[in-house]
C-alpha positions in Angstrom: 20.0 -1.5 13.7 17.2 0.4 15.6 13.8 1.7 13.7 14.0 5.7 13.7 11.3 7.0 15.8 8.1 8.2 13.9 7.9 12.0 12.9 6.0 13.7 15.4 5.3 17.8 15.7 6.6 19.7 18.6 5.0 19.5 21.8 4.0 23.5 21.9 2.3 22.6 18.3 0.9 19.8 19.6 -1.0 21.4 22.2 -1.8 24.4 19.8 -3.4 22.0 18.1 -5.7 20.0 20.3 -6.5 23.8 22.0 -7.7 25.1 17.8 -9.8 21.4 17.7 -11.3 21.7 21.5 -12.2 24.8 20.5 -13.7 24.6 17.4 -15.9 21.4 18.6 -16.7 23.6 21.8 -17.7 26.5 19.4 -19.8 24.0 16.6 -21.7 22.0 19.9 -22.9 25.5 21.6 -24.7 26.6 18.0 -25.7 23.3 17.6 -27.2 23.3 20.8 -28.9 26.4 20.3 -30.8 25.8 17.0 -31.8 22.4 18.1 -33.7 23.5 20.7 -36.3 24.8 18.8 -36.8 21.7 16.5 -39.9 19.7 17.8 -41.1 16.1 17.5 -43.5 17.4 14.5 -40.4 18.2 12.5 -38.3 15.2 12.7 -40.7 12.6 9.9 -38.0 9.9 9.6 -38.6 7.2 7.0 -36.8 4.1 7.4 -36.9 3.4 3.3 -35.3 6.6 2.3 -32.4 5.9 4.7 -31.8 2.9 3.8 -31.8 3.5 0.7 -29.7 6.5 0.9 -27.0 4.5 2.8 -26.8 1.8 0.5 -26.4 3.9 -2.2 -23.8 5.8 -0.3 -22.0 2.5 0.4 -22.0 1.4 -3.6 -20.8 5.0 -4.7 -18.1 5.5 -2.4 -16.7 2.1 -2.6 -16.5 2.8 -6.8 -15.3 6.1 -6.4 -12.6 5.6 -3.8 -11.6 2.2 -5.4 -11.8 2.9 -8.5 -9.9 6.2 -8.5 -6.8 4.9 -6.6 -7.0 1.4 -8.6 -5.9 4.5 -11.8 -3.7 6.0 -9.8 -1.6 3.0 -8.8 -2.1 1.8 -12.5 -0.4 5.3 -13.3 2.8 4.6 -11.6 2.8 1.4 -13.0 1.4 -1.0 -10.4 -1.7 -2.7 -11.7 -4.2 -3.8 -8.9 -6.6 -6.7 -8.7 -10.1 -5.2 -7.4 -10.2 -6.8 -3.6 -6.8 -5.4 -3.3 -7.9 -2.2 -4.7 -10.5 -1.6 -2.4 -8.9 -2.8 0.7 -5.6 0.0 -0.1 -9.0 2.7 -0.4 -10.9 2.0 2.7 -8.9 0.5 5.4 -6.1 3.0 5.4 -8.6 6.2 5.0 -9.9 5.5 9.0 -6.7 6.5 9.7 -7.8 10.1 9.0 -10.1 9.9 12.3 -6.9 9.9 14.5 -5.1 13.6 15.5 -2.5 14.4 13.0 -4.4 13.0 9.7 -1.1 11.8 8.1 -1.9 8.0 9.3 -4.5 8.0 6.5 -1.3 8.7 3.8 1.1 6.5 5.7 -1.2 3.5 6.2 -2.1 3.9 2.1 2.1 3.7 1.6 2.7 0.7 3.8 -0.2 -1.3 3.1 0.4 -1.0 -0.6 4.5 -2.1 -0.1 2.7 -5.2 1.8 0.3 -6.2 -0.3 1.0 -4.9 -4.2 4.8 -4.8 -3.5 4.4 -1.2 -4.2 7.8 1.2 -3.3 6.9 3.6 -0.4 8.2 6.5 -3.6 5.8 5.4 -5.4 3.0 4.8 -2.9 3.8 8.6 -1.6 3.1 9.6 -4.9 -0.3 8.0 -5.1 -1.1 9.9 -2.0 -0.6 12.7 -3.1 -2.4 12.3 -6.6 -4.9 11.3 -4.2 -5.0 14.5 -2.4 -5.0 16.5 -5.5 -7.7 14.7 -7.5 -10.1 14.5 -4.4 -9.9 18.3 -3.9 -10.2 19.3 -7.9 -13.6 16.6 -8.2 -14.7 18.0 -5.4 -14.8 21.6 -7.0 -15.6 20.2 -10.5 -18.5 18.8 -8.8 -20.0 21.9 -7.1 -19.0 24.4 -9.9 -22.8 22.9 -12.0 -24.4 23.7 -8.6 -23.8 27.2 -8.3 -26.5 28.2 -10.4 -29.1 27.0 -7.4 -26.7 27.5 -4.6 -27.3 30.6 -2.1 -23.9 32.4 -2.0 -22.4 35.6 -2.5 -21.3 36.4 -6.0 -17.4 36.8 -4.5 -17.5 33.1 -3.5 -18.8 31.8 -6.6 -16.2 33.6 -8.3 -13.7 32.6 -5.4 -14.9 28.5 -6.0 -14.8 28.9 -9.9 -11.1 30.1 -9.6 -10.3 27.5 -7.0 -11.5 24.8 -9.7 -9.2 26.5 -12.6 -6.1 26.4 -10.2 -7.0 22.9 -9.1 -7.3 21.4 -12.7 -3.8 23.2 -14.1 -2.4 21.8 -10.7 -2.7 18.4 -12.1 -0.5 18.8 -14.7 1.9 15.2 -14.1 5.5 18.1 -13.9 3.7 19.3 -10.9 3.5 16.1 -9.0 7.0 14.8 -10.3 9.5 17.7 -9.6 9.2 18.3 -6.3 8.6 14.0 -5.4 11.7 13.8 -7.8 13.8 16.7 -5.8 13.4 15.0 -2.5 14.5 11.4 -4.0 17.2 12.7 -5.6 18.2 14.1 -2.4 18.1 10.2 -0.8 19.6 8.9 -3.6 16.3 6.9 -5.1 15.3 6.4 -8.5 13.3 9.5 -10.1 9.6 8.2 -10.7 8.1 9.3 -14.2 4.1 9.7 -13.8 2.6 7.2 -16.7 -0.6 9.4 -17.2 -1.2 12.3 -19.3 -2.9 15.3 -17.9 -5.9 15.1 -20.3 -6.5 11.7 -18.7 -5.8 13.0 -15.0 -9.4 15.7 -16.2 -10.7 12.9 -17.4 -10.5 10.5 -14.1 -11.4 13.9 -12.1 -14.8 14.2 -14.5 -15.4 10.7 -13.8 -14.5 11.3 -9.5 -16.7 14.5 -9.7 -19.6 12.3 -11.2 -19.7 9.9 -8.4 -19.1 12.7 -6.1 -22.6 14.3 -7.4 -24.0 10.9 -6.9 -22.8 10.7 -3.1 -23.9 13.9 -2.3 -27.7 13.6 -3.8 -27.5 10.0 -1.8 -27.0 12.0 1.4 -29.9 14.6 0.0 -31.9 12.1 0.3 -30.8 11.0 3.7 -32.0 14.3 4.8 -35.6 14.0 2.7 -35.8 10.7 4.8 -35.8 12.6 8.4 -37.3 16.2 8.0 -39.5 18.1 5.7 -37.3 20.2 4.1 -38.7 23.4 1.9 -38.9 23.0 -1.6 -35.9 23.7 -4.0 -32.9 22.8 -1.6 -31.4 20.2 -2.8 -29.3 21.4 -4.6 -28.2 24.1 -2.1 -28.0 21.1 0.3 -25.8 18.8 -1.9 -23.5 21.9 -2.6 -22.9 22.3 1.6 -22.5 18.8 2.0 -19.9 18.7 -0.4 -18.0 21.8 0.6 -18.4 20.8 3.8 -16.5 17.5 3.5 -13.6 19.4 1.5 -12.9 21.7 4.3 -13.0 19.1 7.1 -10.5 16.9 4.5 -8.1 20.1 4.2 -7.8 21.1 8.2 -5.0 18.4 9.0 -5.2 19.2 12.0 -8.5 17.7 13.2 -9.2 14.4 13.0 -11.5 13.8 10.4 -12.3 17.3 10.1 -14.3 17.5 13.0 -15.5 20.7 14.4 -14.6 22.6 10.8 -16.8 20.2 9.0 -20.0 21.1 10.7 -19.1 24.8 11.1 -18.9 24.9 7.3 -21.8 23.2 6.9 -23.8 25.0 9.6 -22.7 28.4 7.8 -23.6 27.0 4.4 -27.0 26.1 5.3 -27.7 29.5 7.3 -28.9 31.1 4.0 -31.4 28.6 2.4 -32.6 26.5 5.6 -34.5 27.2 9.4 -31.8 26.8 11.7 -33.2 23.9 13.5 -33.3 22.0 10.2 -29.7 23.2 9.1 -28.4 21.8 12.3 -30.0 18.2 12.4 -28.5 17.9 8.8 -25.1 19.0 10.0 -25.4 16.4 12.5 -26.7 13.5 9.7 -24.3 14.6 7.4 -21.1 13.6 9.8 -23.3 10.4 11.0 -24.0 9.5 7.5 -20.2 10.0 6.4 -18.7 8.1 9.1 -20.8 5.3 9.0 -19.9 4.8 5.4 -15.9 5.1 5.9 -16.8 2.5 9.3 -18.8 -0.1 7.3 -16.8 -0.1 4.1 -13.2 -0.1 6.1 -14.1 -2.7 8.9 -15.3 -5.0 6.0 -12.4 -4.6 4.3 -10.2 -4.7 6.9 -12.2 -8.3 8.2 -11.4 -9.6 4.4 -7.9 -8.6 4.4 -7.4 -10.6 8.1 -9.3 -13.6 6.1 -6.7 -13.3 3.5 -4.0 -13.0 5.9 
């Protein structure tokens, strides 16, 4: 019996896809370009401590909050992981979102948990997407305290406060079975029942928002350690570092949100920061968040061929 050939879009969406990427990274590089040519030598004051620091930090947040959340999740569905195991099923298959298509991320999460926890690819899929869901609410729970600093028209605050409401009562456990449940029916699987309340999903998305808060002050202070930035930014900053990162992790379509990350992030800045400044923190904030997925899924990926 052959393997079925992986899903794979159409060729015409295909190319529509790498033309929206090539030209969104064309578009983000000429701006970047342009407001980094008047940044000087005086302006870049790196200090070696307060990166460090901030990347260390960085490294010990993300691993708790990445492996922490989906060691609940699995737990949820009835798989309980050990913590190695735990962190390895959070950080190795996340790189995959850094290849074109994004879905390798979700697919690498649902084989390496059948491997390693003996997990069912049903449920697996359904960590995904409780995954998807949690990351995006936290995210918004996380920003929503920041708005009272943040530099935004009062039509997006009101647009992200509502995006938060919808994103909390979208946890509700129905919404995650029925339609998973639907399609399984469909193959003739076993329907999957969602061992976790919904007061507990707020409650793990409080927690996620927490350490999301905590990631994005570590990356603050990454930008503290290489320019002088004006007084009273920091929250702004956190806010469009954290926006940012949501709207690179929702465009599928380029790997690892590149292009729409820094657009979002060079539009959020535009209001509270010079232009020069705004655009060498774009450029640290995509250095600083891939250097933490790198380190933390190579190491775990080395362990798990240790284990092997």
């Amino acid at each position: 019996m052959t393997e079925p050939a992986p899903l794979r879009l159409p060729r015409w969406a295909r190319l529509l896809e790498a033309a929206v990427v090539f030209g969104t990274v064309v578009w983000v590089a000429w701006v970047l370009v342009e407001q980094l040519r008047a940044l000087s030598a005086e302006d870049l004051r790196p200090s070696l401590p307060l990166l460090a620091l901030s990347l260390l930090g960085g490294l010990a947040v993300v691993a708790a909050f990445h492996g922490g959340l989906l060691w609940l999740d699995f737990r949820a569905v009835g798989h309980t992981l050990d913590a190695p195991t735990a962190l390895v099923l959070a950080n190795v298959p996340r790189m995959g979102k850094y290849l074109p298509g994004r879905f390798q991320a979700a697919l690498g999460l649902v084989w390496l948990a059948r491997r390693l926890a003996n997990v069912p690819a049903a449920k697996g899929a359904l960590v995904s997407l409780l995954l998807l869901a949690q990351g995006v609410a936290a995210v918004l729970l996380a920003v929503a305290p920041l708005l009272v600093w943040v530099v935004l028209p009062v039509g997006w605050r009101l647009a992200l406060v509502l995006a938060l409401g919808v994103a909390l009562v979208c946890l509700h456990p129905a919404l995650f079975e029925w339609p998973l449940n639907v399609v399984l029916r469909r193959l003739g699987l076993e329907r999957l029942t969602l061992r976790l309340a919904w007061h507990h999903h707020l409650l793990i998305v409080a927690a996620a928002a927490a350490l999301n808060l905590a990631k994005a002050f570590l990356f603050v202070l990454c930008a503290h350690g290489l320019l002088d930035l004006p007084a009273g930014v920091a929250a702004h900053v956190a806010a469009s570092f954290l926006l940012s990162a949501l709207a690179g992790f929702l465009a599928f379509f380029a790997p690892g949100g590149i292009g729409v990350q820094e657009g979002a992030m060079l539009l959020l800045l535009a209001p509270a920061l010079p232009p020069e400044q705004a655009a060498v923190i774009t450029l640290a904030a995509r250095a600083w968040s891939t250097l933490l997925d790198l380190l933390l899924g190579m190491s775990n990926l080395g362990w798990l061929r240790t284990r092997s």
